[in-house]
C-alpha positions as CSV (number, residue, x, y, z in Angstrom):
1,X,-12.9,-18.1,-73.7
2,X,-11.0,-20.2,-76.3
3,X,-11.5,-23.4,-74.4
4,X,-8.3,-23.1,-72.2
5,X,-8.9,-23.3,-68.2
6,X,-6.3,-21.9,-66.3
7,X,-5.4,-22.8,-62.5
8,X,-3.6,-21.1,-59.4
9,X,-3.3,-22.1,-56.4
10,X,-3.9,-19.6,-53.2
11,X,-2.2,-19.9,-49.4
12,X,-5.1,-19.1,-47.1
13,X,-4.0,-18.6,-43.6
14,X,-6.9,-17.6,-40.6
15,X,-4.8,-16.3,-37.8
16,X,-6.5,-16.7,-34.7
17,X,-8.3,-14.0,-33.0
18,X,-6.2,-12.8,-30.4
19,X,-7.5,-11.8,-27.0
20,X,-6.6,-9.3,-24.8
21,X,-6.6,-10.5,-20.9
22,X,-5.4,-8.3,-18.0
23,X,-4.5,-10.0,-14.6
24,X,-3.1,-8.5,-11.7
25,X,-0.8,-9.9,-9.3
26,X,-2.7,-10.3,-5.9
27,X,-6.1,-11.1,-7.9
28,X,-6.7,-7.5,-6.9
29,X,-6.5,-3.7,-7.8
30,X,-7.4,-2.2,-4.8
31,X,-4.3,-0.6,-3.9
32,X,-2.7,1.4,-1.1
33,X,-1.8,5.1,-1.2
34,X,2.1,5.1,-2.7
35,X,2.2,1.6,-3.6
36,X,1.3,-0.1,-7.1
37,X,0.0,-3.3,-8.4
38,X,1.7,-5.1,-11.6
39,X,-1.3,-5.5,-14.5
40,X,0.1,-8.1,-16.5
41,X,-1.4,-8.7,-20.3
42,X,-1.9,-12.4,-21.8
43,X,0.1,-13.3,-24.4
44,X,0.4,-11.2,-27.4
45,X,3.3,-9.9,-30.0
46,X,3.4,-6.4,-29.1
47,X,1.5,-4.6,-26.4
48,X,-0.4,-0.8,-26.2
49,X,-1.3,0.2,-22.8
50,X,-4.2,2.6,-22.3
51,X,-1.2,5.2,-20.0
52,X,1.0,4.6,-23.4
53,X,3.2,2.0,-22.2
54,X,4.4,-0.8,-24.5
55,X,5.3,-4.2,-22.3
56,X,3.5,-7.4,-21.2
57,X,3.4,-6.1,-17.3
58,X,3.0,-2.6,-16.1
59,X,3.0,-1.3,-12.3
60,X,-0.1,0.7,-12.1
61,X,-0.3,3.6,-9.5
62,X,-2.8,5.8,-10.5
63,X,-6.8,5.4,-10.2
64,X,-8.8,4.7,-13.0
65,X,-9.1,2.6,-15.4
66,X,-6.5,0.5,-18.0
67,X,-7.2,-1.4,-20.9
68,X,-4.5,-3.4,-23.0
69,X,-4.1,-3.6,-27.1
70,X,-2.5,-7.0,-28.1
71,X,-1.5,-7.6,-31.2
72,X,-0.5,-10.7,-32.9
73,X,2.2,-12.0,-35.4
74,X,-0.3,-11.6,-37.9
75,X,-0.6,-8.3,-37.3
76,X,-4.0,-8.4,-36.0
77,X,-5.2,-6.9,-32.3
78,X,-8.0,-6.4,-29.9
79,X,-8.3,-4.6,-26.6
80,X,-9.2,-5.8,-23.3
81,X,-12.0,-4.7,-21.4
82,X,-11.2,-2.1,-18.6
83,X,-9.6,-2.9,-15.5
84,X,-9.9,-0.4,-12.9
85,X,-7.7,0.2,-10.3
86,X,-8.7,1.7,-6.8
87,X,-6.1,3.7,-4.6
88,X,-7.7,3.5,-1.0
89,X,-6.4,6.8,1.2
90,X,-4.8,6.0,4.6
91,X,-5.7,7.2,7.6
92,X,-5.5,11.0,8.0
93,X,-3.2,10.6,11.5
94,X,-2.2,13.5,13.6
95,X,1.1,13.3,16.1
96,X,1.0,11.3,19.1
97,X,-0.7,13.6,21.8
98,X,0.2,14.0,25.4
99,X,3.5,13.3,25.2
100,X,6.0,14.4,28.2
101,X,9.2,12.6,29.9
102,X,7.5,9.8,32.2
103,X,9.4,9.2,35.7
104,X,9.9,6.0,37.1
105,X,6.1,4.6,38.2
106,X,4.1,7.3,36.3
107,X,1.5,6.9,33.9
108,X,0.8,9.2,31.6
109,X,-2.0,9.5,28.6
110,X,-1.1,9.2,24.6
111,X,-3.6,10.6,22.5
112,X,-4.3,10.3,18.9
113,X,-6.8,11.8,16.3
114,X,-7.5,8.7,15.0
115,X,-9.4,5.7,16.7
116,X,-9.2,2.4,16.8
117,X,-5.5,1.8,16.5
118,X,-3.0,-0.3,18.2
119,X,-0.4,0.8,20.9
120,X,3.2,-0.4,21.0
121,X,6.3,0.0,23.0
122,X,9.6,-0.7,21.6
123,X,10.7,-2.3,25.2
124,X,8.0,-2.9,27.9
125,X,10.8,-3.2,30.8
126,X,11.0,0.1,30.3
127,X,7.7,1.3,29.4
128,X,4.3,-0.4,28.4
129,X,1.1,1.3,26.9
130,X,-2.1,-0.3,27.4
131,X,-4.7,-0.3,24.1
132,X,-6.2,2.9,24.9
133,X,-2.8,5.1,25.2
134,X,-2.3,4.6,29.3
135,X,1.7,4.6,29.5
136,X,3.7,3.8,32.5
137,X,7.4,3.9,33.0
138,X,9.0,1.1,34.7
139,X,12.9,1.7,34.7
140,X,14.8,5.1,33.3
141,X,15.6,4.8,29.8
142,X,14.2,5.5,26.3
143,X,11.3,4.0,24.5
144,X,9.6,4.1,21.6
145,X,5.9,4.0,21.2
146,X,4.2,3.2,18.2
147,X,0.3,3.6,17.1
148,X,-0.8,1.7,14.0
149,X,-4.1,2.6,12.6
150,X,-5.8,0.4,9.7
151,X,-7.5,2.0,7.0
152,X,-9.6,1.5,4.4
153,X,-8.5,-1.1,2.0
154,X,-5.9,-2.6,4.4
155,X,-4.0,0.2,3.9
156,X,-2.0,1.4,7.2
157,X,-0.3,4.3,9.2
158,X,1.4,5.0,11.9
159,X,3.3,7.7,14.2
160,X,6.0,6.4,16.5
161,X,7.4,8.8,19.7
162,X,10.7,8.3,21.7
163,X,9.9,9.1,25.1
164,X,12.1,9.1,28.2
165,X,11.4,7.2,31.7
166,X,13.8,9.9,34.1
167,X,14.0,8.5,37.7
168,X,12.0,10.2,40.2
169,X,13.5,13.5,41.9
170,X,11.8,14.2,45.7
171,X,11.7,17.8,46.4
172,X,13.9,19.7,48.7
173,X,13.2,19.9,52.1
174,X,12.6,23.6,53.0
175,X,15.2,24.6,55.1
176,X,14.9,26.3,58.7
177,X,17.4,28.8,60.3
């Protein structure tokens, strides 16, 4: 106005955009019934997780879906796209079926409402059981027997049973007078 210019200098600092990653540990989120997988955000300042939770890693449970707000020392944030974590169901096993003491050189049938699993025996010299649940006692003692059954997702269950190998008893000879 009068002739006079005046001068000021201003800071002008452009904070990178953050971004707002979400790994999990495994490369998946397919997850087993009672277990979790760890969701971890990229770096960031301060974290906001979709179930409320305010750190870099979180153990995720629960299906559905998570996202992650990252904020930066500037102050400013962004939110990941959704991750989505599966929980696959085990197998819906019933007891071990058929199960009685075995005497020595007996076989016996185990059962199970589920197919497709695998037979074990905690000690074959005392008792083996063949894939399909056939079971024969070699020596008295105790045993356990295990079937394993593979689910969807990996995930697994199983049902174990001690059984007994007794030794084998003849009948008494009918007596004559």
């Amino acid at each position: 106005a009068n002739g006079c210019v005046y001068k000021d200098t201003i800071n002008v600092v452009i904070s990178p955009r953050p971004e707002a990653n979400i790994t999990s540990n495994g490369n998946t989120t397919t997850i087993c019934e009672g277990s979790s997988v760890a969701l971890e955000a990229n770096y960031g300042y301060s974290y906001l997780w979709s179930n409320g939770d305010t750190t870099q890693t979180i153990d995720a449970s629960l299906d559905g879906q998570y996202t992650v707000t990252t904020t930066n020392s500037y102050g400013c944030s962004f939110t990941s796209l959704p991750t989505t974590v599966w929980v696959s169901d085990g197998p819906n096993m019933s007891e071990i079926g058929g199960v009685s003491d075995i005497i020595v050189g007996e076989t016996i049938y185990l059962t199970n409402s589920v197919t497709g699993g695998y037979w074990y025996s905690s000690d074959e010299s005392i008792m083996t059981v063949s894939g399909v649940g056939e079971t024969t006692g070699f020596q008295v003692g105790t045993a356990t027997i295990t079937y394993l059954v593979y689910g969807t997702g990996g995930c697994q269950d199983s049902r174990s049973v001690e059984l007994n190998v007794v030794p084998f008893q003849s009948p008494l000879a009918p007596t004559t007078n």
